[in-house]
C-alpha positions as a Markdown table, in Angstrom:
| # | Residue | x | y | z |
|---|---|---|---|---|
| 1 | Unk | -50.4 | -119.5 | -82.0 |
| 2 | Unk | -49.1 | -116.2 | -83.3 |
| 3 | Unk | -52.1 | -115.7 | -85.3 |
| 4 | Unk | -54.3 | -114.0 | -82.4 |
| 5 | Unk | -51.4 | -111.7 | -81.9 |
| 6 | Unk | -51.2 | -110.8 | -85.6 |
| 7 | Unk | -54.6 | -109.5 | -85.8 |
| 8 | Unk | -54.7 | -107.5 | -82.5 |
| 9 | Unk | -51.3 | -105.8 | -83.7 |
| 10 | Unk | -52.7 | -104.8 | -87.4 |
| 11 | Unk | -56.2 | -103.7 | -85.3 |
| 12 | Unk | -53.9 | -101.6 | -83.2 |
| 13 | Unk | -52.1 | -100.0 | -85.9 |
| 14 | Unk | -55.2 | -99.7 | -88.0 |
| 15 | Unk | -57.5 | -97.3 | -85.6 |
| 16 | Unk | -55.5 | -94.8 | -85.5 |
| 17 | Unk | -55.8 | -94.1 | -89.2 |
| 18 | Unk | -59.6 | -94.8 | -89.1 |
| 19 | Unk | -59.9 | -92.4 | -86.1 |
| 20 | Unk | -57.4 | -89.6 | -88.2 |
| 21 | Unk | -59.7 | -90.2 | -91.3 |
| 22 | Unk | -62.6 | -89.1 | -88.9 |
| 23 | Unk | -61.1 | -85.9 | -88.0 |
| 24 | Unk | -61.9 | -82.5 | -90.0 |
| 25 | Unk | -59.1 | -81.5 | -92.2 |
| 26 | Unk | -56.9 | -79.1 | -90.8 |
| 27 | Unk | -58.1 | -75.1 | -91.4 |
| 28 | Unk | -56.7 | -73.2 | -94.1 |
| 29 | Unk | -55.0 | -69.7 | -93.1 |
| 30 | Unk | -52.8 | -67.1 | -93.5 |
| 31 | Unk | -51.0 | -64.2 | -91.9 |
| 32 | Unk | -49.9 | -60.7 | -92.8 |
| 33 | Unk | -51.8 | -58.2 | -94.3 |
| 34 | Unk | -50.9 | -59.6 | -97.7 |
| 35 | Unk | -51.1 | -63.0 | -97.2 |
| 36 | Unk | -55.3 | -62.6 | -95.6 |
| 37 | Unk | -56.0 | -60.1 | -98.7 |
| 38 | Unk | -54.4 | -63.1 | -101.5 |
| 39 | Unk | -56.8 | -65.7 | -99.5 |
| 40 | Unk | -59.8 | -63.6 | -99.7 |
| 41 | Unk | -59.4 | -62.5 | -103.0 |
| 42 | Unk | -58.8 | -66.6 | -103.8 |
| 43 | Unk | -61.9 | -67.6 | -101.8 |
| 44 | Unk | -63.9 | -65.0 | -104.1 |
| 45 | Unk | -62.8 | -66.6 | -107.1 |
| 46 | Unk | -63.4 | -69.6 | -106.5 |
| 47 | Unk | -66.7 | -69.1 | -104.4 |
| 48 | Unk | -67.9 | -67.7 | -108.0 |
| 49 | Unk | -66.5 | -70.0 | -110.4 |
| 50 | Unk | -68.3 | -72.9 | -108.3 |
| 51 | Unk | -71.6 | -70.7 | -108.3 |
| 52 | Unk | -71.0 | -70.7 | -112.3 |
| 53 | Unk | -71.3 | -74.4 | -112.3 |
| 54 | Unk | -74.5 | -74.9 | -110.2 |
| 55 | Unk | -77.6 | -75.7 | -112.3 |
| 56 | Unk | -80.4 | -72.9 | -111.9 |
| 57 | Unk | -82.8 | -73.6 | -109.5 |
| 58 | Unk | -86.4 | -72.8 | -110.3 |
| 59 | Unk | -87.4 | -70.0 | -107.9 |
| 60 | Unk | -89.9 | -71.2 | -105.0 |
| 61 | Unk | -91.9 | -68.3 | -103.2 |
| 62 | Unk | -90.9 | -68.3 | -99.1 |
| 63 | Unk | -93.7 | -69.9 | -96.9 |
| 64 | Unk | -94.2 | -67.6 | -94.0 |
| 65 | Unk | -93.8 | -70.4 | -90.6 |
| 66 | Unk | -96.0 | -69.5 | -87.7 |
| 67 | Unk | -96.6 | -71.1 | -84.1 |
| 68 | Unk | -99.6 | -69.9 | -82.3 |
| 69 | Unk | -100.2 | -67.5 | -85.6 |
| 70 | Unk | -96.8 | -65.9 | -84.4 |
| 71 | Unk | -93.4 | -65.8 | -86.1 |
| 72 | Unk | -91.6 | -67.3 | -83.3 |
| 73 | Unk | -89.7 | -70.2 | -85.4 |
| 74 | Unk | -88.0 | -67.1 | -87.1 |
| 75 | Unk | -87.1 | -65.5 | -83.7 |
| 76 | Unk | -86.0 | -69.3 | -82.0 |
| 77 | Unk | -83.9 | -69.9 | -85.4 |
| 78 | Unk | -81.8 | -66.4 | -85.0 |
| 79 | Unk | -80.7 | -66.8 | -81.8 |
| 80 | Unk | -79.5 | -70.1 | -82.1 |
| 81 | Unk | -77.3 | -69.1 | -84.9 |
| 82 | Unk | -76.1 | -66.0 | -82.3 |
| 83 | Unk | -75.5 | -68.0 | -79.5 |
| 84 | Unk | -72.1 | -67.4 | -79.0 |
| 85 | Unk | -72.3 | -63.9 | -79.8 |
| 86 | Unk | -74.9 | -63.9 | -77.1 |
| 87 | Unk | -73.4 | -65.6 | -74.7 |
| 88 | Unk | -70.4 | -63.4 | -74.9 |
| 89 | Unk | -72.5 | -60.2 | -74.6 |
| 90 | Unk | -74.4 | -61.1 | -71.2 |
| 91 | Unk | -71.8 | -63.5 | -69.4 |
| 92 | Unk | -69.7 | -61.6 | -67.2 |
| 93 | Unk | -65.6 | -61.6 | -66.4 |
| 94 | Unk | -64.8 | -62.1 | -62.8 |
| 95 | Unk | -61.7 | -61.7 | -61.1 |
| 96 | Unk | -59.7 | -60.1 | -58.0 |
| 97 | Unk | -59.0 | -56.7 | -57.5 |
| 98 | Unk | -56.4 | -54.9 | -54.8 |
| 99 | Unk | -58.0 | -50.9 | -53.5 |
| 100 | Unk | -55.3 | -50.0 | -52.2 |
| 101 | Unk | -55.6 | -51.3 | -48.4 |
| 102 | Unk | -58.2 | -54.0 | -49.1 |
| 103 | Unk | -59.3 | -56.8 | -51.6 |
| 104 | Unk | -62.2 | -56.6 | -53.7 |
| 105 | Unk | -64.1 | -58.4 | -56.5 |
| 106 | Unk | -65.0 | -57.3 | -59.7 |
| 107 | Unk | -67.6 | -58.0 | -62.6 |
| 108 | Unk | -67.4 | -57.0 | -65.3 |
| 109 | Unk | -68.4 | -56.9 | -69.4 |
| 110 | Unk | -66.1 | -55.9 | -72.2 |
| 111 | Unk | -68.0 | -55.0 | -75.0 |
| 112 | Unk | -66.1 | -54.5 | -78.3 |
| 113 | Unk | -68.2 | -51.6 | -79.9 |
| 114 | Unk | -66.2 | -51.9 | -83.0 |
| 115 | Unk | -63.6 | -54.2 | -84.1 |
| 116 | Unk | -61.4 | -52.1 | -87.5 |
| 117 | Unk | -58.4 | -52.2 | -89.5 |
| 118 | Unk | -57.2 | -55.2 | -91.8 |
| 119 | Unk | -56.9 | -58.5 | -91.3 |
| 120 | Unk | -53.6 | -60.0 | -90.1 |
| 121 | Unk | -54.9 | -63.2 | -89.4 |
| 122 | Unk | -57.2 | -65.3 | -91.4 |
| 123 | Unk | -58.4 | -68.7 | -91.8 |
| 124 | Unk | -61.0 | -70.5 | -94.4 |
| 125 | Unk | -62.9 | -74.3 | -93.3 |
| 126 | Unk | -61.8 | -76.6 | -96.3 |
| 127 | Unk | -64.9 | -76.8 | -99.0 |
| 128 | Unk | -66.6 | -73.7 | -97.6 |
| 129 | Unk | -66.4 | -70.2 | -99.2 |
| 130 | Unk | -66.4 | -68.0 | -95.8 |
| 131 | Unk | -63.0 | -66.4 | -94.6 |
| 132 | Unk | -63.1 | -65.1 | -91.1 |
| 133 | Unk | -60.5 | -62.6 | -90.0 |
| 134 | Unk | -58.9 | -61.3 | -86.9 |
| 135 | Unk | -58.8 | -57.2 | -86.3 |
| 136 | Unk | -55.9 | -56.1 | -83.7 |
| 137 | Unk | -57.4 | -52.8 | -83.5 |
| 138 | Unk | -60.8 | -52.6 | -81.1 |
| 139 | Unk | -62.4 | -49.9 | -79.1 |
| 140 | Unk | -64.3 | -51.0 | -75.9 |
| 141 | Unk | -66.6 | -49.8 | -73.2 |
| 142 | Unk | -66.5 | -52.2 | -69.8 |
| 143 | Unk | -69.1 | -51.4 | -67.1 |
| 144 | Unk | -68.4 | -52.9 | -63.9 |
| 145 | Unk | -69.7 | -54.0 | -60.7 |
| 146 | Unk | -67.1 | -54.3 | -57.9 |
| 147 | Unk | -67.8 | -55.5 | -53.9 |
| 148 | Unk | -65.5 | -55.2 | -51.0 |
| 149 | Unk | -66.1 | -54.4 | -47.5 |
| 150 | Unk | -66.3 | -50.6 | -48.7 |
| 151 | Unk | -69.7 | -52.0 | -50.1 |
| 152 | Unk | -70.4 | -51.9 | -54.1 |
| 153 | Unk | -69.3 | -49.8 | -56.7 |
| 154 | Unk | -70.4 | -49.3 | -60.2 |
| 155 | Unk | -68.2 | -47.8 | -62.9 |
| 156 | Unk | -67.5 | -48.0 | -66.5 |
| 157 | Unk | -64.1 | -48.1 | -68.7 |
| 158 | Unk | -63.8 | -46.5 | -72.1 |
| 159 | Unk | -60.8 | -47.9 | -73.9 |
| 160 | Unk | -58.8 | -49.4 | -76.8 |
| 161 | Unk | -57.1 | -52.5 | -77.3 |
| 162 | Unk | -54.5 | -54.0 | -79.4 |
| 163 | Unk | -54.6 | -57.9 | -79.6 |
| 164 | Unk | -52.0 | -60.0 | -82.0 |
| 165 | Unk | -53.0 | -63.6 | -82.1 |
| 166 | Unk | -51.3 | -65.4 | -85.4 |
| 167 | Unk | -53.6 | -67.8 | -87.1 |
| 168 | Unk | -51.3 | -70.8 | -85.8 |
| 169 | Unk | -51.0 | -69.4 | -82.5 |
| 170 | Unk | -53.0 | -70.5 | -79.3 |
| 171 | Unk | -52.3 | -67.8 | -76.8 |
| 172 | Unk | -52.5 | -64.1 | -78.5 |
| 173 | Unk | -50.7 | -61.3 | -76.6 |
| 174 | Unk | -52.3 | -57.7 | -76.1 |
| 175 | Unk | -52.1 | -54.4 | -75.2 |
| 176 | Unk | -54.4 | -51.7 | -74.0 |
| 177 | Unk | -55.2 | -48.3 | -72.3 |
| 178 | Unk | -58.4 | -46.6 | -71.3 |
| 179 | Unk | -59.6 | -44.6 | -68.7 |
| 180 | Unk | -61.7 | -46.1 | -65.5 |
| 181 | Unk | -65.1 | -44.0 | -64.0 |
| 182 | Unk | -66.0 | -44.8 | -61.2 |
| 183 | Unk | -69.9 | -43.5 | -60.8 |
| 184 | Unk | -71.2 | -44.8 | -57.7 |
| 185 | Unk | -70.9 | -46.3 | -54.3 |
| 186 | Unk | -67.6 | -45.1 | -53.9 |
| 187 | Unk | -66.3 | -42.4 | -51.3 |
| 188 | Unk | -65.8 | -40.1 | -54.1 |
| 189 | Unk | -67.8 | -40.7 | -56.8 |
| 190 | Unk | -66.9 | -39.4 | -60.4 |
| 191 | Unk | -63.2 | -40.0 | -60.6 |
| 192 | Unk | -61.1 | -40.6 | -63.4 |
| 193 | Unk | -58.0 | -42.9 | -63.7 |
| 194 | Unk | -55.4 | -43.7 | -66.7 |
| 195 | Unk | -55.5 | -47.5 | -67.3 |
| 196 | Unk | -53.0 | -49.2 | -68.9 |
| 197 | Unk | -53.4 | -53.4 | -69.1 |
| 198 | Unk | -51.9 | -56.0 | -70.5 |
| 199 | Unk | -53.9 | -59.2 | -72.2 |
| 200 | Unk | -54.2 | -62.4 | -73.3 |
| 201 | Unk | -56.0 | -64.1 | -75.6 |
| 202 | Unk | -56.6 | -67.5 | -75.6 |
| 203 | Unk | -58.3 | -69.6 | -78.7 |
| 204 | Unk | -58.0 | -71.1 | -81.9 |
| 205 | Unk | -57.9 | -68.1 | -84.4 |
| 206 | Unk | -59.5 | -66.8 | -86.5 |
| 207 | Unk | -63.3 | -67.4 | -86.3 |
| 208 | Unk | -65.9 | -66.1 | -82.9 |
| 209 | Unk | -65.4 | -67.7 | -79.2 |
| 210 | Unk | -62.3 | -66.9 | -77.1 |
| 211 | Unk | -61.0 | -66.7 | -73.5 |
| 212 | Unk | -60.3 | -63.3 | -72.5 |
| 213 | Unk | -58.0 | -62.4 | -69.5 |
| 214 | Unk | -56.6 | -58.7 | -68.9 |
| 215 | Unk | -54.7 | -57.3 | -66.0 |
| 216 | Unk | -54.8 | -54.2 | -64.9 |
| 217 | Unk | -53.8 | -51.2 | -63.3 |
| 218 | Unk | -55.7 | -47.8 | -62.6 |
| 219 | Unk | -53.9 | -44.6 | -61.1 |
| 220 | Unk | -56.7 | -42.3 | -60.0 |
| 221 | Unk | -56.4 | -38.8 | -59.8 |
| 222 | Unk | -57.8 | -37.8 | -56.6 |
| 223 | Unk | -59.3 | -39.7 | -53.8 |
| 224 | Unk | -57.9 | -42.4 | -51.7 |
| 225 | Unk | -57.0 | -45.6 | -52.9 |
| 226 | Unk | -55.5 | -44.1 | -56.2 |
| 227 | Unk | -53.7 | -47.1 | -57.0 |
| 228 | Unk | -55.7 | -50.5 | -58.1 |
| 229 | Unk | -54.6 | -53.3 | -59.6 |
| 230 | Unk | -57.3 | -55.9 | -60.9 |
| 231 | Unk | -57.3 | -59.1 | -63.1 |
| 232 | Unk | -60.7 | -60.0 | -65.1 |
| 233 | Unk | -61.1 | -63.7 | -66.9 |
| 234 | Unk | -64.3 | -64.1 | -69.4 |
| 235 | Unk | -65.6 | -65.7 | -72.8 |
| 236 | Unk | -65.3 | -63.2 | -75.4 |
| 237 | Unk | -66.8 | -62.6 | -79.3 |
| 238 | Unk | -63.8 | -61.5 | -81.1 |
C-alpha cells in the first residue's frame, strides 16, 4: 500500500535536482577595479594555454556565399548577431513630462556615444574565454520628441552619466547632468537648461541588454515654463 506513495515522494524530491542540473552554471564575476583586471588577466591565460593545446587545423580558403549573386547571407548573419545593440539604438524611451502648467509626453533616445574608464564590474560565462565589463563613466546625446496641447517639440540633450551597478546587483543606481536644447516647436525656440537626473538601471550585469529609467529635471533660462520635470523608461545597450 505504501509503495505508490514511496515512489511519488522520491519522484518529487528527484525533479528538482534534474531540473537544477539543467540550469546554466552560475556566471563568474568580480568587482573593483582590482578584482575585473585579476579576472581578465586570468581569462587571458588561460584562453592561451587552452589555444596551446588545440591540434592545428589545416587552413581552408573562405567560400564567398551569395543569394541572388549578392552577399546578402553576410549582411542577414551581422545583424542578427547585433540585434540587441539594434534594438536598443532605434526603440524609443517613453514617459510623462510636467511644462510647467500642463502635461506632456516625451520620446526619446539615449545614445551612449562612448562608454570609458575601467571596469568595476565584470563577469565571464563558465568554459568561455570572453569577459564583459561594466563602465560607470558614459557621455550621451538624447534627441527627443515631446507632444502636449502646446503641440510638438523637438530638442536634443548633451550629457554625462555615472551608473554603478555591482556584478551581483539587480537594480544599479546613477547619476547624471547635461544640458537640454530645445530646437523647435516651442514658443521660444533655442533655449538652454541645466539638467540634473537621477537613474536606474535595471539588469543582470555585466554583459549588453538593460532597462533604463531616468528622472529628470530641467531649469531653463529664459522663456516660460522654466521648470520641467520628466521621467523616460527604455531598453538600453550598456
Amino acid at each position: 500500500m505504501l509503495r505508490p506513495a514511496l515512489l511519488v515522494t522520491a519522484i518529487a524530491l528527484l525533479a528538482p535536482s534534474e531540473a537544477r542540473a539543467e540550469e546554466d552554471p552560475p556566471l563568474e564575476t568580480a568587482d573593483g577595479y582590482d578584482g575585473c583586471l585579476a579576472l581578465r588577466t586570468r581569462n587571458q591565460d588561460e584562453r592561451i594555454a587552452f589555444e596551446k593545446k588545440q591540434p592545428p587545423i589545416p587552413y581552408r580558403y573562405p567560400q564567398e556565399k551569395l543569394f541572388l549573386d549578392a552577399p546578402w547571407n553576410r549582411f542577414f548573419g551581422n545583424l542578427g548577431h547585433s540585434g540587441d545593440l539594434i534594438l536598443s539604438t532605434i526603440l524609443p524611451h517613453v514617459g510623462p513630462q510636467y511644462r510647467g502648467d500642463y502635461p506632456a509626453v516625451m520620446v526619446s533616445w539615449p545614445w551612449t556615444v562612448l562608454a570609458f574608464g575601467p571596469m568595476y564590474s565584470c563577469s565571464r560565462k563558465p568554459n568561455t574565454f570572453v569577459v564583459h565589463g561594466h563602465r560607470v563613466h558614459r557621455l550621451m546625446v538624447e534627441p527627443a520628441i515631446v507632444a502636449s496641447k502646446q503641440g510638438i517639440g523637438v530638442s536634443v540633450r548633451p550629457g554625462y552619466r555615472f551608473v554603478w551597478h555591482p556584478s551581483t546587483w539587480v537594480v544599479g543606481p546613477g547619476i547624471g547632468i547635461g544640458s537640454t536644447v530645445e530646437i523647435a516647436g516651442n514658443k521660444e525656440p533655442f533655449r538652454e537648461s541645466v539638467s540634473p537626473e537621477v537613474v536606474a538601471h535595471f539588469g543582470a550585469c555585466c554583459s549588453s541588454s538593460y532597462v533604463t529609467l531616468a528622472v529628470r529635471f530641467d531649469h531653463f533660462f529664459k522663456g516660460t515654463n522654466r521648470d520641467i520635470i520628466g521621467a523616460s523608461l527604455g531598453y538600453t545597450f550598456f
